[in-house]
VEXROBA-516381 format. One record per residue (C-alpha): chain; residue number from 1; x negated, z negated, y negated. Coordinates in steps of 0.5 Angstrom, whole numbers, plus 500, padded with zeros to 3 digits. Example, Ala and Ser with C-alpha at 12.3 -4.5 7.8 and 13.67 -1.06 7.14 Angstrom:
BEGIN
{chaine: A num: 1 px: 475 pz: 484 py: 509};
{chaine: A num: 2 px: 473 pz: 486 py: 502};
//
This chain:
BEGIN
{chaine: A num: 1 px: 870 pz: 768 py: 392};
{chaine: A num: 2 px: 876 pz: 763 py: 393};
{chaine: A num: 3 px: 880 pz: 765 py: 400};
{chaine: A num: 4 px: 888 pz: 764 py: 399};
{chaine: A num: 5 px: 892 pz: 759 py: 403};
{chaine: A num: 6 px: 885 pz: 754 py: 402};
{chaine: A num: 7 px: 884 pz: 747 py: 399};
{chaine: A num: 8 px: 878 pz: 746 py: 395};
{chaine: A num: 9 px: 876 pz: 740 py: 395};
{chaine: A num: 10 px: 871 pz: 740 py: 388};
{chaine: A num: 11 px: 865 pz: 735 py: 386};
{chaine: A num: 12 px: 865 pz: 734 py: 378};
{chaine: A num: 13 px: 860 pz: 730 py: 374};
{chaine: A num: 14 px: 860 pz: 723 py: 374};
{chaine: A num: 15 px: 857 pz: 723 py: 366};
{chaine: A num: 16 px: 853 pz: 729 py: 365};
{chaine: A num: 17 px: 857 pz: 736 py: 364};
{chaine: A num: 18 px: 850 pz: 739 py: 366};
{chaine: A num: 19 px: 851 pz: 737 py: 373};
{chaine: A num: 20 px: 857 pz: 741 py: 374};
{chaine: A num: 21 px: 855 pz: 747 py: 379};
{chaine: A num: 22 px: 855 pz: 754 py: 378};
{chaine: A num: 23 px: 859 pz: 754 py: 384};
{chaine: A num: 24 px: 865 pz: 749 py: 383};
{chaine: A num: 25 px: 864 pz: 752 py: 376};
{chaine: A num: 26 px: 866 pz: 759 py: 380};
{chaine: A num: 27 px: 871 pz: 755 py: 383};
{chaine: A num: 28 px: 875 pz: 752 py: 379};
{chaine: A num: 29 px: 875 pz: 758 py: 375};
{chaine: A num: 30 px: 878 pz: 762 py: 381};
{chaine: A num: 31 px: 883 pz: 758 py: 384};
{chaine: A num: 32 px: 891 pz: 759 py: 382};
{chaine: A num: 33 px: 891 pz: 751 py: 380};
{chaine: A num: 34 px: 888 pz: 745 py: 379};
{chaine: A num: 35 px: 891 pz: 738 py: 383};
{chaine: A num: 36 px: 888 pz: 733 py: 378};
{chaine: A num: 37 px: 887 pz: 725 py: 377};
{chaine: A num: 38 px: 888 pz: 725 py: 370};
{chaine: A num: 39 px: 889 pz: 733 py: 368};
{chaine: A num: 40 px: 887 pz: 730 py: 360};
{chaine: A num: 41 px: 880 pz: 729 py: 364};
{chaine: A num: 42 px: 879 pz: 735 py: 367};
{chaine: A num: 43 px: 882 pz: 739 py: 361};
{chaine: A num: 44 px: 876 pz: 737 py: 357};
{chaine: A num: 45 px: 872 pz: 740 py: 363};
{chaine: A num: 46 px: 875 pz: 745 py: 364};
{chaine: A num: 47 px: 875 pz: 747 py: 356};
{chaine: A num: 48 px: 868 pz: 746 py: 356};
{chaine: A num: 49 px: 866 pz: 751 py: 361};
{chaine: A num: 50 px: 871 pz: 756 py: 357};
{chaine: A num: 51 px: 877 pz: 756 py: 363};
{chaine: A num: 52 px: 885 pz: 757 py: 362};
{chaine: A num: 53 px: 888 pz: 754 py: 369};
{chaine: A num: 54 px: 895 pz: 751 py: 371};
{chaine: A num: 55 px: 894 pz: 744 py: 372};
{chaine: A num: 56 px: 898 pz: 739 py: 377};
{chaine: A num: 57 px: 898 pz: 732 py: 375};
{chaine: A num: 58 px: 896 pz: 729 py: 382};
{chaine: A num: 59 px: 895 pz: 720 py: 381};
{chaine: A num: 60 px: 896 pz: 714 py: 386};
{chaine: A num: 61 px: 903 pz: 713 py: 383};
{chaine: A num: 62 px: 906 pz: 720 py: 384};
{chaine: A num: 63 px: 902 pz: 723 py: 390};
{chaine: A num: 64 px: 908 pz: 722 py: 395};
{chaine: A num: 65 px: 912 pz: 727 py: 392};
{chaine: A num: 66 px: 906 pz: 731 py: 390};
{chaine: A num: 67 px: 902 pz: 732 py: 396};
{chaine: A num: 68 px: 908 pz: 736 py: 399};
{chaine: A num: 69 px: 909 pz: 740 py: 393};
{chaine: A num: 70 px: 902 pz: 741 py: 393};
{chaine: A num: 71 px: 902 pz: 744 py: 401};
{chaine: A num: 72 px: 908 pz: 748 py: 401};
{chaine: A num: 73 px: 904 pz: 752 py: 395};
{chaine: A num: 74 px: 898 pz: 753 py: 399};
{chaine: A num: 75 px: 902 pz: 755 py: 406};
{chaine: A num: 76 px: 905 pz: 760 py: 402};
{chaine: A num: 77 px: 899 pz: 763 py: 398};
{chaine: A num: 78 px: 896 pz: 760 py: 393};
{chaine: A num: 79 px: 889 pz: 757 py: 392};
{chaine: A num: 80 px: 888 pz: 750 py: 390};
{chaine: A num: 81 px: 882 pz: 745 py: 387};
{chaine: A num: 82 px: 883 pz: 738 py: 388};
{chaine: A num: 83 px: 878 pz: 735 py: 383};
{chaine: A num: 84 px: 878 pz: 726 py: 381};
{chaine: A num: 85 px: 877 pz: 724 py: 374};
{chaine: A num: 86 px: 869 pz: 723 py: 376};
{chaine: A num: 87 px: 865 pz: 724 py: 382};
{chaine: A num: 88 px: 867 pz: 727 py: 389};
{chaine: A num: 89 px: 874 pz: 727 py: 390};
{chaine: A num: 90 px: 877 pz: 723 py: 396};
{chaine: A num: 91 px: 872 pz: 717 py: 395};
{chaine: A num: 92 px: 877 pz: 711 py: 393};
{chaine: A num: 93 px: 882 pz: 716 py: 390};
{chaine: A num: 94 px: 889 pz: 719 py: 392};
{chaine: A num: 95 px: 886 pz: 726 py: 394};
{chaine: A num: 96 px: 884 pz: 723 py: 401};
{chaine: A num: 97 px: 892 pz: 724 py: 402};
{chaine: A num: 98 px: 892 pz: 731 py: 400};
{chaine: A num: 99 px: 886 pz: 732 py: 405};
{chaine: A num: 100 px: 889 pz: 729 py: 411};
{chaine: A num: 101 px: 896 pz: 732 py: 410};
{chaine: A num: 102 px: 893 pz: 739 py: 409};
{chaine: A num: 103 px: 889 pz: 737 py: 417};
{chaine: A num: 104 px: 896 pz: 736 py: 418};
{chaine: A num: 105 px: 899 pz: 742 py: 417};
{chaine: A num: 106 px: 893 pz: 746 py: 418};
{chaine: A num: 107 px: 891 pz: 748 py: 412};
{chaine: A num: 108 px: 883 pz: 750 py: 412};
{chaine: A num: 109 px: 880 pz: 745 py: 407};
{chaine: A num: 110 px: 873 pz: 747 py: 404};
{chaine: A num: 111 px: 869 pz: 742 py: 400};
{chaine: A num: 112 px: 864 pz: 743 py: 393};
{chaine: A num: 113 px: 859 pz: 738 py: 393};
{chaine: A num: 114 px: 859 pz: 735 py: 387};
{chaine: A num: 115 px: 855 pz: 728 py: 385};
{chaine: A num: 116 px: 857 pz: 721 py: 387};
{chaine: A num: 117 px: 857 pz: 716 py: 384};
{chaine: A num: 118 px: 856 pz: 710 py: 390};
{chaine: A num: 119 px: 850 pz: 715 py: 394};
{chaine: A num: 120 px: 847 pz: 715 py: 386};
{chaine: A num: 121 px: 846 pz: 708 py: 385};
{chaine: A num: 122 px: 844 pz: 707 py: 392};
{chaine: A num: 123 px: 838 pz: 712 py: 391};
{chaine: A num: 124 px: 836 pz: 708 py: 385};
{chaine: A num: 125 px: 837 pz: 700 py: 387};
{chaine: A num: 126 px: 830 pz: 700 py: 391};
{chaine: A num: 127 px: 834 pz: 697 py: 396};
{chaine: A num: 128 px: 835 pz: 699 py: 404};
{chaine: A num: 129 px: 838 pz: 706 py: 405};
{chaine: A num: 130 px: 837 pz: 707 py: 412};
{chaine: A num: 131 px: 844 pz: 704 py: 414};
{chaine: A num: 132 px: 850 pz: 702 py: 408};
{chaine: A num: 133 px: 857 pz: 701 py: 408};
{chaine: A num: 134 px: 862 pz: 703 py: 402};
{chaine: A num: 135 px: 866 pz: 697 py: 400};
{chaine: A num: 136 px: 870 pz: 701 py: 395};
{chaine: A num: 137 px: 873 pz: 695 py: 390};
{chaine: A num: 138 px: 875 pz: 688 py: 391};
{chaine: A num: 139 px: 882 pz: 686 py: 391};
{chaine: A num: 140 px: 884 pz: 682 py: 385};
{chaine: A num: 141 px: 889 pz: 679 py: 389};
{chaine: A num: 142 px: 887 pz: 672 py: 392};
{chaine: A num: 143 px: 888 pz: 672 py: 399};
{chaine: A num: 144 px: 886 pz: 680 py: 400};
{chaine: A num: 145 px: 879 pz: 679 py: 396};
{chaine: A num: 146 px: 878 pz: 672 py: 401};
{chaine: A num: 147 px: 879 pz: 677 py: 408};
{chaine: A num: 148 px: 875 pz: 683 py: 405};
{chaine: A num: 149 px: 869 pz: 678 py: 403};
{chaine: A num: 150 px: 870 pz: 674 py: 410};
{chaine: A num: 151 px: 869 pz: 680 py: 413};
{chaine: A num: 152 px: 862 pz: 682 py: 411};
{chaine: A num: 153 px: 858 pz: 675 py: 411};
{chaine: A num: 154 px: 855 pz: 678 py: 417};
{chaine: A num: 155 px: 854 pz: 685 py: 415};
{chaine: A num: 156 px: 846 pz: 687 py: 416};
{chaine: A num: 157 px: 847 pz: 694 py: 412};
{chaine: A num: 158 px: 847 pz: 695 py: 404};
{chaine: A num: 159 px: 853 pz: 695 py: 401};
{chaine: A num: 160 px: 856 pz: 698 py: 396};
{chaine: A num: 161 px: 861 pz: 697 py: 391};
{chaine: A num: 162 px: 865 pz: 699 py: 385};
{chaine: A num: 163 px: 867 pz: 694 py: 379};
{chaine: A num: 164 px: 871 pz: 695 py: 372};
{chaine: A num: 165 px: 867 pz: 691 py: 367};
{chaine: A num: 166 px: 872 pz: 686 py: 366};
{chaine: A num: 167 px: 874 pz: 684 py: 374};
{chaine: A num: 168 px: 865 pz: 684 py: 375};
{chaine: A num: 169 px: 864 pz: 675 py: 372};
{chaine: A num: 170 px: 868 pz: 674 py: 377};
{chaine: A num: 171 px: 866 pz: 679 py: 383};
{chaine: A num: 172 px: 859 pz: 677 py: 381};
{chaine: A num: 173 px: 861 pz: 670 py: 383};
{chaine: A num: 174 px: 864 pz: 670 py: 388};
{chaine: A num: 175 px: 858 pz: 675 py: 391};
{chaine: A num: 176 px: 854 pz: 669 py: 390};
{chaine: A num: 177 px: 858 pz: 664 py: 393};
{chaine: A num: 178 px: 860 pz: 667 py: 399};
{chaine: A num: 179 px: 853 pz: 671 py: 401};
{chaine: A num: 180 px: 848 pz: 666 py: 397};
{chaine: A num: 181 px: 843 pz: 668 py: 394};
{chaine: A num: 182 px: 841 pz: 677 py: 396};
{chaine: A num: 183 px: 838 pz: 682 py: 393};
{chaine: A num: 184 px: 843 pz: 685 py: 388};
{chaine: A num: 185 px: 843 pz: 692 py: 383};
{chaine: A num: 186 px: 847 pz: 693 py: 378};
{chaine: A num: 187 px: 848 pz: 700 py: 376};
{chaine: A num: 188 px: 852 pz: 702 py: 370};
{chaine: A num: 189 px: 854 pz: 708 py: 366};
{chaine: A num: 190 px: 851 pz: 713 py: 372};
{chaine: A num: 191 px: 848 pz: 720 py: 368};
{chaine: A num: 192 px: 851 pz: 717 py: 362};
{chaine: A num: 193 px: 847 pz: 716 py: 355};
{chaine: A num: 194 px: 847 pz: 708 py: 356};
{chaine: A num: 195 px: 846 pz: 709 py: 364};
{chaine: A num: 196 px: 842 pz: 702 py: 366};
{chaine: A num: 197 px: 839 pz: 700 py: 373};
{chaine: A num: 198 px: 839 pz: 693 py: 373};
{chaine: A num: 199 px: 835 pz: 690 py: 379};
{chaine: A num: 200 px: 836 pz: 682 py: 381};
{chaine: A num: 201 px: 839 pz: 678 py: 385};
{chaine: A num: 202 px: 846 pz: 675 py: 387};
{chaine: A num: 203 px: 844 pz: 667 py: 383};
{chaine: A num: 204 px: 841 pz: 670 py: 377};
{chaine: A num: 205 px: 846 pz: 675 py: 376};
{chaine: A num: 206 px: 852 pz: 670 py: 377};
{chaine: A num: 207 px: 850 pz: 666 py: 373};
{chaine: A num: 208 px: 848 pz: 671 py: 366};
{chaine: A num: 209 px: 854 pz: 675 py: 367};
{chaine: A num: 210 px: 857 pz: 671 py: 362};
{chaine: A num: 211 px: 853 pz: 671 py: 357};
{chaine: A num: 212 px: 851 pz: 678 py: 358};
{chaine: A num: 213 px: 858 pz: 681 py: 359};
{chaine: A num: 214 px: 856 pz: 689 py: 362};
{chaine: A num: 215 px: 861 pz: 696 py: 360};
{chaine: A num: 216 px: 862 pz: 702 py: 362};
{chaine: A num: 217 px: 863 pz: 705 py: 370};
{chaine: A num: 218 px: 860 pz: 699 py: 374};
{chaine: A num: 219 px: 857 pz: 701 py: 382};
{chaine: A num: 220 px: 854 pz: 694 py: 385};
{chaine: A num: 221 px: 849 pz: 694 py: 392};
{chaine: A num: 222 px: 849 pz: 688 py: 395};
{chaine: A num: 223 px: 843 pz: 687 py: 400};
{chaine: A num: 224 px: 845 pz: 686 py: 407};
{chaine: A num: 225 px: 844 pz: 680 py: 412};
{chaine: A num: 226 px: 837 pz: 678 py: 413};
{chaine: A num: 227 px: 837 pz: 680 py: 421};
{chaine: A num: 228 px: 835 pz: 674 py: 424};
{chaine: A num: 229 px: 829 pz: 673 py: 428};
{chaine: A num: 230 px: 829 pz: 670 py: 436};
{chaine: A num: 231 px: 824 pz: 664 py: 435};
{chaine: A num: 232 px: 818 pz: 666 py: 440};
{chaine: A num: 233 px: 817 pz: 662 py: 446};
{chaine: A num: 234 px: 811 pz: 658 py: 447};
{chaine: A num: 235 px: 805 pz: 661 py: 453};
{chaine: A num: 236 px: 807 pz: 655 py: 457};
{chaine: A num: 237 px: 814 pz: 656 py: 456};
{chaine: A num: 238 px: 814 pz: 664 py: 458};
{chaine: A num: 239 px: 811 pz: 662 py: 464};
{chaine: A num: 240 px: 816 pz: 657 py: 466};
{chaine: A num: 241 px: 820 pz: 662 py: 465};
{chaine: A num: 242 px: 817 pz: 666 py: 469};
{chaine: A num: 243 px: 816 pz: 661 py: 474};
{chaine: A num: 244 px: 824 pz: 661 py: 475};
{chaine: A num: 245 px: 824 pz: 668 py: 476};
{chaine: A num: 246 px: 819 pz: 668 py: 481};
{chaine: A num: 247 px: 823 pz: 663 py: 484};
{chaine: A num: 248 px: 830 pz: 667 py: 485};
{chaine: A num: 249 px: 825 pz: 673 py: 488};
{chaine: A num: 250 px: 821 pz: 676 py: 483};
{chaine: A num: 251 px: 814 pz: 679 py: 485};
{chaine: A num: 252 px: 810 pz: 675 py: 480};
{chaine: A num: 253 px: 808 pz: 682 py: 475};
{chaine: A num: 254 px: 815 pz: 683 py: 475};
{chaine: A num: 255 px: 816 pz: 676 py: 473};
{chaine: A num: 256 px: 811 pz: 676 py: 467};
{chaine: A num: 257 px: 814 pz: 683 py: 465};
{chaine: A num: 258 px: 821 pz: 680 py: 465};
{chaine: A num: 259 px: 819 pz: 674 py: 461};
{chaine: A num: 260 px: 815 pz: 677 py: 457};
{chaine: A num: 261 px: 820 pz: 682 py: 454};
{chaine: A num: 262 px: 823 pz: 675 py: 453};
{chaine: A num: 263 px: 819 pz: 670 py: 450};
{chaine: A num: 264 px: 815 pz: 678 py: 445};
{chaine: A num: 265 px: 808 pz: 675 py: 449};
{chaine: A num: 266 px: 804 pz: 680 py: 452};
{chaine: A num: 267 px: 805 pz: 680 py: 459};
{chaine: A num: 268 px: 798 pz: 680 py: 461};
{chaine: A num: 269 px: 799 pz: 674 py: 458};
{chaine: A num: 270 px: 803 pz: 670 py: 462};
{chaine: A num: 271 px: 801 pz: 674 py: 468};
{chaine: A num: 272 px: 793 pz: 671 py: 467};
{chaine: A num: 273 px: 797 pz: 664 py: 467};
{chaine: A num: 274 px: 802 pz: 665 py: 472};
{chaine: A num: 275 px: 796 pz: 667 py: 478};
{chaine: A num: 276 px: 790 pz: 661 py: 475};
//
């Protein structure tokens, strides 16, 4: 049961009608209204799911003026769903703002999990999951695409990424030429009919793109930066090492211990060297 003077922040299938949950079902037949990011979009879920419910068009371009609409109906009684065309709301979506006003003014928020396209399409790339990083879409703009790219040369985590087929020859490109060659999974069309995962890398796939142009909804997860390995020291310099730092006062099985942490040599090692 929906609670008065609440947002819910609604999960919707990213494809596949099937994976809507029998709780964000419940909830958005319960609410008193529906801010939503195209209301033809979620019309046609909500048709399917046999429910009549006012809908408040919620997008990029008017969510200046909507959001306080939107808070002042809720403070004075009302239940409302916030839901995006797909996935969860919030991510790469104006409903980020709606959730930050109504902290603001202390509007109790409760979240609906729903799919996601970009945990999605990280769960099947085959690629690192321990750590990643959301990039969201590259800029089209020159400058802004320049920096946003700069910015990861060093990154370590897998990075996510979505692109619109007609933007993705040149960010596949571009990917090649500012990170070299990497591994990199293309996933389209995440729960749809034509759903592809695509494993390759950076070279090949900036060089194909062309000929093999790609529709539909596109998440790109681009491997992290090789972490790079110290060059391990030599025995012979693991104990001149340790020489020094017996020079500067250290008891030699100390000296063979700091060294060893140093050079990744065992410290018995060195410390047999050191005491010959």
């Amino acid at each position: 049961m929906v609670e008065a003077k609440t947002l819910y922040v609604v999960g919707t299938p990213i494809g596949n009608l099937g994976d809507l949950s029998p709780r964000a079902a419940e909830i958005l037949s319960e609410v008193d209204f529906i801010a939503a990011e195209d209301t033809r979009v979620t019309l046609k879920l909500l048709n399917h799911l046999g429910i009549k419910k006012p809908l408040v068009s919620y997008f990029e371009h008017n969510k200046a003026m909507k959001t306080a609409e939107i808070c002042r109906r809720i403070i004075n009684g009302e239940s409302c769903a916030v839901v995006s065309d797909a996935g969860m709301p919030c991510i790469s979506d104006p409903g980020e703002d709606l959730v930050r006003e109504c902290g603001n003014l202390g509007i109790k928020t409760v979240v609906v999990p729903g799919p996601s396209a970009l945990i999605s399409a990280l769960c099947v790339s085959g690629l690192s999951t321990g750590r990643f990083t959301f990039e969201g879409f590259v800029s089209v703009n020159k400058k802004s695409r320049k920096e946003h790219l700069e910015s990861l040369l060093n990154e370590n985590r897998t990075m996510i990424f979505y692109e619109a087929p007609h933007k993705l020859s040149n960010t596949l490109k571009d990917f090649y030429a500012y990170f070299g060659e990497r591994k990199l999974t293309i996933v389209r069309e995440i729960t749809k009919i034509h759903e592809e995962v695509i494993r390759t890398d950076t070279k090949t796939a900036a060089e194909t793109i062309d000929e093999n142009p790609l529709k539909g909804e596109i998440v790109l997860v681009l491997e992290g930066k090789a972490k790079e390995e110290k060059a391990q020291m030599t025995l012979e310099e693991a104990v001149l090492l340790a020489d020094k730092f017996i020079s500067e006062g250290d008891k030699s099985s100390d000296a063979a211990k700091k060294a060893a942490l140093k050079s990744g040599l065992k410290k018995n090692e060195i410390y047999r060297e050191l005491t010959k």
